[in-house]
LUMTI-529098 format. One record per atom (N, C-alpha, C, O): residue in one letter; residue number from 1; x negated, y negated, z. Coordinates in nm, 2 decimals. Example, Ala and Ser with C-alpha at 12.3 -4.5 7.8 and 13.67 -1.06 7.14 Angstrom:
<pts>
PT   aa     i        X        Y        Z
PT    A     1    -1.32     0.57     0.78
PT    A     1    -1.23     0.45     0.78
PT    A     1    -1.32     0.33     0.78
PT    A     1    -1.42     0.33     0.85
PT    S     2    -1.28     0.22     0.71
PT    S     2    -1.37     0.11     0.71
PT    S     2    -1.29     0.00     0.79
PT    S     2    -1.34    -0.11     0.80
</pts>
This chain:
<pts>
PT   aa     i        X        Y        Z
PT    X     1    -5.85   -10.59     7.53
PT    X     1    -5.88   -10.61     7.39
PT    X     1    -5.86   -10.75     7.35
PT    X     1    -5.76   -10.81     7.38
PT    X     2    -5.96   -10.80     7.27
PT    X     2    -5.94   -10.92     7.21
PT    X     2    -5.85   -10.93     7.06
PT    X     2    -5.84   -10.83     6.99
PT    X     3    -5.81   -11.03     7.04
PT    X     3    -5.73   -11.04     6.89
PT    X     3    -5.76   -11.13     6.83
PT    X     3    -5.73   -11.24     6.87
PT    X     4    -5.83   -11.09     6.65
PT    X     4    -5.90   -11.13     6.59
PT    X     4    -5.81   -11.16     6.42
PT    X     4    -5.74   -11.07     6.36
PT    X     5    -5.84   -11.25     6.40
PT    X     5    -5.78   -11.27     6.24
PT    X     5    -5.93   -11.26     6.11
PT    X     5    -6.04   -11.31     6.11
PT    X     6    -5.87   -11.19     6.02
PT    X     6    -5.96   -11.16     5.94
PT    X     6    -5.89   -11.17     5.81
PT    X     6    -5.78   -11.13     5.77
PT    X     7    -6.01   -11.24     5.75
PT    X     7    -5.96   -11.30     5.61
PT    X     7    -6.03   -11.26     5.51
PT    X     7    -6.15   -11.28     5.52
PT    X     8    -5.97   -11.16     5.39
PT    X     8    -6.04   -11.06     5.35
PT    X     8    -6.00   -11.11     5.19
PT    X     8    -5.89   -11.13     5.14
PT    X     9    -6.14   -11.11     5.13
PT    X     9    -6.12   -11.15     4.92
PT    X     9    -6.24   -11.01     4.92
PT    X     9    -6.35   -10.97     4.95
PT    X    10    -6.08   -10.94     4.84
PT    X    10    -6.21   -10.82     4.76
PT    X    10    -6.30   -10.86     4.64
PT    X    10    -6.28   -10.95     4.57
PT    X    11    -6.40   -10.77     4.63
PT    X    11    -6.50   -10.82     4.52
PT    X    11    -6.41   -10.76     4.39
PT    X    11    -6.32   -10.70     4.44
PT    X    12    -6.41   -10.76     4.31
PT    X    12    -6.43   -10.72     4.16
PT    X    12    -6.43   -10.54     4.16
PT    X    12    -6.34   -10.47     4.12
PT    X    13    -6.55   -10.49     4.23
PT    X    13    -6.54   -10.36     4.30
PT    X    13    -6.44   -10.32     4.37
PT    X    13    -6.39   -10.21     4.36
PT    X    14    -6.41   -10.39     4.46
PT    X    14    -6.31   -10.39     4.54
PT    X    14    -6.19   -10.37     4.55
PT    X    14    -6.13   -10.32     4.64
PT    X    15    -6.13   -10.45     4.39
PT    X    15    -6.00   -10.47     4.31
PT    X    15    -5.99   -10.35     4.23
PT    X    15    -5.88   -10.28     4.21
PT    X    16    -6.11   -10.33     4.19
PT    X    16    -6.05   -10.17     4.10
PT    X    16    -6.05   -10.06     4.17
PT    X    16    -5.97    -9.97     4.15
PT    X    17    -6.17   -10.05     4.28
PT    X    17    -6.06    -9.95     4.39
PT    X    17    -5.94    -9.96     4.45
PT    X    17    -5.88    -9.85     4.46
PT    X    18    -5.87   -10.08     4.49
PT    X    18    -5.74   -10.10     4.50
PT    X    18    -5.64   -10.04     4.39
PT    X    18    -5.55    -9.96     4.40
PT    X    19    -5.69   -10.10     4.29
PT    X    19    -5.59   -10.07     4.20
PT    X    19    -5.58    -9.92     4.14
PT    X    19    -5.48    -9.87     4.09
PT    X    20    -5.68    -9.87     4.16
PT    X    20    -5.69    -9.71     4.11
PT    X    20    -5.64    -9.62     4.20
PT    X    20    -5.59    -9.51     4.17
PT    X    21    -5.66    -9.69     4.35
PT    X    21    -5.65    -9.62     4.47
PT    X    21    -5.59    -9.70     4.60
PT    X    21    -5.67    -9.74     4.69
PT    X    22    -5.42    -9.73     4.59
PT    X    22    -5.43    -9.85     4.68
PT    X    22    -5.39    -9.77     4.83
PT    X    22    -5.34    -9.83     4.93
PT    X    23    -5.42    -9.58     4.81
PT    X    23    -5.44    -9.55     4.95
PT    X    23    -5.54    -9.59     5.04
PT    X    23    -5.53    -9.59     5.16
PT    X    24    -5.63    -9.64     4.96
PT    X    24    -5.75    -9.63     5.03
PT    X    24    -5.74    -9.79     5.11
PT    X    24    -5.82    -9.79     5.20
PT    X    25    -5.69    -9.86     5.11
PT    X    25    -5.68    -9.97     5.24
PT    X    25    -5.60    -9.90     5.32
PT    X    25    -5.58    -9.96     5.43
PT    X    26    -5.53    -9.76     5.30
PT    X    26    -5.48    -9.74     5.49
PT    X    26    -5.62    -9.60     5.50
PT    X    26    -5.63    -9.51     5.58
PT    X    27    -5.69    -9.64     5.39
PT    X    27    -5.81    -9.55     5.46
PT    X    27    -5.89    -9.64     5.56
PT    X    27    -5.87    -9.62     5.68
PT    X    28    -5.97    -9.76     5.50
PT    X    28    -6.00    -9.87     5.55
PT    X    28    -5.94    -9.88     5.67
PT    X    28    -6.02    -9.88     5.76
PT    X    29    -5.83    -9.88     5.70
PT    X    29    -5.76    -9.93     5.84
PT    X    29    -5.81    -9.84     5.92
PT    X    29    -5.89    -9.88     6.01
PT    X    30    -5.76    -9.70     5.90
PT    X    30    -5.86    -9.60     5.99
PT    X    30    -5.97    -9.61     6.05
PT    X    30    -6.00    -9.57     6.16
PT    X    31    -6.07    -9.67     5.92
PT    X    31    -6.18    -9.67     5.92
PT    X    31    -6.24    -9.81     6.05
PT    X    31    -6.32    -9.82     6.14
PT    X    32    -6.15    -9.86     5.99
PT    X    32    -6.17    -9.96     6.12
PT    X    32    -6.14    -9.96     6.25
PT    X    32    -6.17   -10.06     6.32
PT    X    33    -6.05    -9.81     6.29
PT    X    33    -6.03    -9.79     6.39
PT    X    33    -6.18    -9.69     6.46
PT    X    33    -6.23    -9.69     6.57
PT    X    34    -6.21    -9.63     6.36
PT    X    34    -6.34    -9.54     6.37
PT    X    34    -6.44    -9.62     6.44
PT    X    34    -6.51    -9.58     6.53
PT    X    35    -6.45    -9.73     6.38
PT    X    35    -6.58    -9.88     6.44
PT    X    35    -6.51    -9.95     6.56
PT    X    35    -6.56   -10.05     6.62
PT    X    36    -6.36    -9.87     6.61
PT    X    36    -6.37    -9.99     6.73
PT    X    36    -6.29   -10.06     6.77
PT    X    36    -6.27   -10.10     6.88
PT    X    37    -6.20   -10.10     6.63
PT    X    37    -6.12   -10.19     6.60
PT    X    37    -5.99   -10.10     6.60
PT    X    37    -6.00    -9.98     6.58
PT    X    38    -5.85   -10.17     6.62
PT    X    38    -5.73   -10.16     6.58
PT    X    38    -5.69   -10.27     6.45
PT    X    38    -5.74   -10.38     6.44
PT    X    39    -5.60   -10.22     6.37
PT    X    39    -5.51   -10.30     6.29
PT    X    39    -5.39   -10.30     6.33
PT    X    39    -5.31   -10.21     6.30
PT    X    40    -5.35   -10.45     6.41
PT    X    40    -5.22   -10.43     6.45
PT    X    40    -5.11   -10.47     6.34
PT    X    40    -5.00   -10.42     6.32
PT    X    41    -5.17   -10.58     6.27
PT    X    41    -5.07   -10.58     6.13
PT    X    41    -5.16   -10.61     6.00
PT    X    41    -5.28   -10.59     5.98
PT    X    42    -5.10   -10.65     5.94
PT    X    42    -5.15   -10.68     5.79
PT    X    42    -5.08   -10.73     5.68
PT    X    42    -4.96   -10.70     5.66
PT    X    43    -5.13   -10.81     5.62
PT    X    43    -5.05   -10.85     5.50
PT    X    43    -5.08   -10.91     5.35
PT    X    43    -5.06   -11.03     5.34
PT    X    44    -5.12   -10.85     5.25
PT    X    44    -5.17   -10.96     5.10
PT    X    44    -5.11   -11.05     5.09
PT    X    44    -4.99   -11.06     5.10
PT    X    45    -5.19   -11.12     5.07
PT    X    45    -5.17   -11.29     5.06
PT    X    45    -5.16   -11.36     4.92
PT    X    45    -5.15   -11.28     4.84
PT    X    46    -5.16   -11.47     4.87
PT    X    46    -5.18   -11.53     4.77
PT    X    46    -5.28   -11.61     4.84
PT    X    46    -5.32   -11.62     4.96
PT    X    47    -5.33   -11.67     4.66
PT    X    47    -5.46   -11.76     4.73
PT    X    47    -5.59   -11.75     4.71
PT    X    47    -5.63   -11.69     4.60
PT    X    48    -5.69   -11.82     4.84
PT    X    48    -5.82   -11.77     4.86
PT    X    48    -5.83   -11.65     4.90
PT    X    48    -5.93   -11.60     4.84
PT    X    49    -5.77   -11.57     4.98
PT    X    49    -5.75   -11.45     5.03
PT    X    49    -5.69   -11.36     4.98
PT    X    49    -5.58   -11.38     4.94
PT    X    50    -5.73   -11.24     4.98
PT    X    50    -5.64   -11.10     4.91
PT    X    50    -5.56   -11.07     5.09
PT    X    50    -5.44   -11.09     5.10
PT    X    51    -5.59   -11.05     5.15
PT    X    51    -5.54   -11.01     5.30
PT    X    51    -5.60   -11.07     5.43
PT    X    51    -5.71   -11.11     5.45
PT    X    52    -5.44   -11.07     5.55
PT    X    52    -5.49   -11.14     5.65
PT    X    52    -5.45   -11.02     5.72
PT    X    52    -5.35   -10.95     5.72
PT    X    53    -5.53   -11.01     5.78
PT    X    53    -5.48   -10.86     5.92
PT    X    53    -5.50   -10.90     6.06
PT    X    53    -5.58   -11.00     6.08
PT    X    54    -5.46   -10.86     6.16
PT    X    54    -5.46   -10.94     6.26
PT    X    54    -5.52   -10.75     6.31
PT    X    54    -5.46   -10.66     6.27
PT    X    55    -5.61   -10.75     6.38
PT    X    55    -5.68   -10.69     6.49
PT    X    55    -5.74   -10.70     6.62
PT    X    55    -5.77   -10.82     6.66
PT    X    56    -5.77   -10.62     6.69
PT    X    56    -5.76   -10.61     6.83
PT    X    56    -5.91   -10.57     6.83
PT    X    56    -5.96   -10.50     6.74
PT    X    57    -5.97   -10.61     6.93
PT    X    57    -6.11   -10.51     6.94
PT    X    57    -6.17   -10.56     7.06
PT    X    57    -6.12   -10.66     7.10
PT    X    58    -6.30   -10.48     7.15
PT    X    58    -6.32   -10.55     7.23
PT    X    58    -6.39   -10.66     7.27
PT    X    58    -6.38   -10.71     7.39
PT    X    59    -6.47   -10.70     7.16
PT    X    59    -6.53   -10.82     7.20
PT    X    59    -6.55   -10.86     7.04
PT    X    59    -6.50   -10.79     6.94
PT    X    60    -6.64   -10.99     7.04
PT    X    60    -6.69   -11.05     6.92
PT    X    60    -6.81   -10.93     6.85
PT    X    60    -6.83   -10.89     6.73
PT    X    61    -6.87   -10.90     6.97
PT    X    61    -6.99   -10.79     6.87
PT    X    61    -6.92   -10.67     6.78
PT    X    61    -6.94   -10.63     6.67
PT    X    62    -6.83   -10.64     6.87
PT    X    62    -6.78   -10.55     6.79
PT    X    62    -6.70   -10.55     6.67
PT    X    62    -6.68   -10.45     6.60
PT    X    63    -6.64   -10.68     6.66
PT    X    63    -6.60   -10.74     6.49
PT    X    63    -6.71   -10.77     6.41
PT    X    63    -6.71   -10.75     6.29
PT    X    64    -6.80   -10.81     6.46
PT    X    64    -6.94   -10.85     6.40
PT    X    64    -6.99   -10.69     6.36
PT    X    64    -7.01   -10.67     6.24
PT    X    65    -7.01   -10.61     6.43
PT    X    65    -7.06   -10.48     6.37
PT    X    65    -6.97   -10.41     6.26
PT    X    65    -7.02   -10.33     6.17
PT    X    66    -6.81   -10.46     6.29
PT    X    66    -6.68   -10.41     6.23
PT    X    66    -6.73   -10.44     6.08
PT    X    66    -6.77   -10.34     6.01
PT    X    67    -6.74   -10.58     6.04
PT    X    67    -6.66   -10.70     5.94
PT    X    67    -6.87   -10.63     5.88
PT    X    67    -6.88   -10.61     5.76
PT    X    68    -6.96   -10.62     5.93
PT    X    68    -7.11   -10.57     5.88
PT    X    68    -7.08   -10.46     5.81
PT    X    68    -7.10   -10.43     5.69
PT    X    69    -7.01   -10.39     5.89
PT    X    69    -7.02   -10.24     5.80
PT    X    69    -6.94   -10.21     5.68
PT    X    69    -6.99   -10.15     5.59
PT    X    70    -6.82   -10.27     5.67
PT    X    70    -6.72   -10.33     5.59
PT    X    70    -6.77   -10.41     5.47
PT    X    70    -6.73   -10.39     5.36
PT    X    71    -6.89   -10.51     5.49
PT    X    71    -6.90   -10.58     5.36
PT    X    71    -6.99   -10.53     5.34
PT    X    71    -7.03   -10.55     5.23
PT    X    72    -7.05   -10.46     5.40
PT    X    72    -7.23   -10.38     5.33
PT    X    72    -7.18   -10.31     5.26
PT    X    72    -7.27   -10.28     5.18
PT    X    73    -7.05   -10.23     5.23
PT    X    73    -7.01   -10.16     5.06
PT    X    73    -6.99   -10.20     4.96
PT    X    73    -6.96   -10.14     4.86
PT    X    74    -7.00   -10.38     4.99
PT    X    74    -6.98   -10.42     4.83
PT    X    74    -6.83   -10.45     4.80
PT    X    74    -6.81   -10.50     4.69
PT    X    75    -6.72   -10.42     4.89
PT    X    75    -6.61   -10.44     4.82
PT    X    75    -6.49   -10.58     4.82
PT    X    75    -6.40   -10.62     4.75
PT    X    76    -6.59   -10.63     4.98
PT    X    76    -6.47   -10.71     5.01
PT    X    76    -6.59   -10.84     5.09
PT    X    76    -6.69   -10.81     5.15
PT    X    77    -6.54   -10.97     5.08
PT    X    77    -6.58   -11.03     5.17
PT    X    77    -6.49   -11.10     5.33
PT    X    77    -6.37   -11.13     5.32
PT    X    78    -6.54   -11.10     5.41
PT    X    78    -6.42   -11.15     5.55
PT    X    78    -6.49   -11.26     5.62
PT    X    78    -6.62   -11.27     5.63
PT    X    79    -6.38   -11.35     5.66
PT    X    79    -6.40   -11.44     5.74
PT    X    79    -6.30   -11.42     5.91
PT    X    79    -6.18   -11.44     5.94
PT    X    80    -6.39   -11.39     5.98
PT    X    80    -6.34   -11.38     6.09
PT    X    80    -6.29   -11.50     6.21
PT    X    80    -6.37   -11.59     6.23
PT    X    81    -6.16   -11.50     6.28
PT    X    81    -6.10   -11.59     6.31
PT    X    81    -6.08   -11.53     6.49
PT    X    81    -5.99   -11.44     6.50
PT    X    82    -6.14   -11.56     6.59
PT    X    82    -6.12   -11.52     6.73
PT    X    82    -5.95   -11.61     6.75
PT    X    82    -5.93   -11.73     6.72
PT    X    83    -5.86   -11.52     6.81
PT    X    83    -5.74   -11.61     6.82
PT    X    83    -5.71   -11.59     6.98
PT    X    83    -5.73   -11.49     7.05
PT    X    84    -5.67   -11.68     7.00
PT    X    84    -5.60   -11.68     7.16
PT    X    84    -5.46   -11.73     7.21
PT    X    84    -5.43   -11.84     7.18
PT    X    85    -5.39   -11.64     7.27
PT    X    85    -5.25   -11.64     7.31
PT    X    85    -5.25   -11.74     7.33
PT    X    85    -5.34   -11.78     7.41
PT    X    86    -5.14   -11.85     7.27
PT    X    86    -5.10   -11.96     7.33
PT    X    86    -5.09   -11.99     7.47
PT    X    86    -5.16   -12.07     7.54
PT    X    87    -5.01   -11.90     7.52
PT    X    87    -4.95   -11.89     7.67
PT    X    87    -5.12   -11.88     7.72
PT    X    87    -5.13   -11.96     7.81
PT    X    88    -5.25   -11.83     7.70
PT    X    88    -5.33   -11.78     7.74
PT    X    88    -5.43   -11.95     7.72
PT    X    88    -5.49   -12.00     7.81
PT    X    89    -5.42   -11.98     7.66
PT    X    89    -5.47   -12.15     7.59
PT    X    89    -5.45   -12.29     7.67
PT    X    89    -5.52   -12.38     7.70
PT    X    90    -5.26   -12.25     7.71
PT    X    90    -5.17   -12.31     7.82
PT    X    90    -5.27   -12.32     7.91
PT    X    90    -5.36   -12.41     7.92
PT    X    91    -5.26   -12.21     7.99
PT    X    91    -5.34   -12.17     8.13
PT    X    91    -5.49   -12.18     8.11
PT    X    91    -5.55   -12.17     8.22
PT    X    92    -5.55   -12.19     8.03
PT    X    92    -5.67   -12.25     8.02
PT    X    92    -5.70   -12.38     8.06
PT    X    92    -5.76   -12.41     8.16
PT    X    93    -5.64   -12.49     7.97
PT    X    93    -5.56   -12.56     7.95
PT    X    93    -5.56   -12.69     8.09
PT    X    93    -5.62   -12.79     8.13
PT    X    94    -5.45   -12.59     8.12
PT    X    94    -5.40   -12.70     8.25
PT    X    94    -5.52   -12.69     8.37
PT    X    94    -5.52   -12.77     8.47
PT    X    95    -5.61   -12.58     8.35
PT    X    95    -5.72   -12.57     8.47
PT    X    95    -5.83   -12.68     8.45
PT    X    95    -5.90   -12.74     8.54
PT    X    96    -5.83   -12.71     8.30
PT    X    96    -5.89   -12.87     8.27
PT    X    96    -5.91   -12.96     8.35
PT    X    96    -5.81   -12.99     8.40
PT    X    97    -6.01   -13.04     8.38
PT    X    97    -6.01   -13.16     8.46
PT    X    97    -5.94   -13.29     8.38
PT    X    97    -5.95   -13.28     8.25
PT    X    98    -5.86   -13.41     8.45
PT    X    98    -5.86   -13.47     8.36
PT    X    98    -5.95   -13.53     8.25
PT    X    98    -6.05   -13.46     8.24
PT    X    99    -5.94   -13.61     8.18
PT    X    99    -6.03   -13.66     8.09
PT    X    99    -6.09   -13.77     8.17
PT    X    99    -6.01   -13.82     8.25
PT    X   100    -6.19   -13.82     8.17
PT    X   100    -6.22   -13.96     8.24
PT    X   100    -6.16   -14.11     8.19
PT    X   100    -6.17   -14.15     8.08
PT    X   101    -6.12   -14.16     8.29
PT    X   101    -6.02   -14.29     8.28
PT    X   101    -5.89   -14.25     8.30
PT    X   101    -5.81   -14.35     8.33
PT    X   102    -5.84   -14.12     8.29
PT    X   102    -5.73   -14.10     8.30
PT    X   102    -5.65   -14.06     8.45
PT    X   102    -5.54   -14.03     8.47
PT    X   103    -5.78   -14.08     8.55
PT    X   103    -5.69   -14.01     8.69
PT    X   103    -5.64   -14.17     8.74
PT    X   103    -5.67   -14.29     8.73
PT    X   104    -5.56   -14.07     8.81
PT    X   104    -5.50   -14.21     8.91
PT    X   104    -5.46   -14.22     9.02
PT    X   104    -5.42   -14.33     9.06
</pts>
């Protein structure tokens, strides 16, 4: 599974279902497990952002189909963020060639 950051401003629609119903984002979370996705954490933010949630899923399409299905109700818009394990970036990383001019 890959792990994805998603940056979420509810619409206006969105705010008054929260507010009338603030079960319904651990409906949402479900729901996003239904499409594919895990929510490993979560958090409301201040800001440009109402929430940052950190998820798992298995590829890019499948956040792409996730974050489609999600804003086609109107409530929320997301900006999706692919993240990669440091330690996993490292070892990327060091398999690099040097830069040119730099061997010696």
């Amino acid at each position: 599974m890959r792990t994805f950051i998603l940056l979420s401003t509810l619409s206006p629609q969105g705010m008054q279902t929260l507010r009338a119903t603030p079960e319904r984002l651990l409906e949402v979370n479900r729901e996003v497990e239904a499409l594919g996705g895990r929510v490993v954490h979560q958090w409301a933010v201040l800001g440009e952002y109402d929430f940052l949630s950190v998820i798992e899923a298995p590829d890019e399409a499948a956040v792409v189909r996730l974050t489609l299905d999600l804003a086609a109700r109107g409530s929320a818009h997301f900006e999706t963020l692919p993240a990669i394990d440091v330690d996993e970036m490292i070892d990327l990383m060091s398999g690099l060639a040097d830069p040119p001019g730099l061997a010696g």
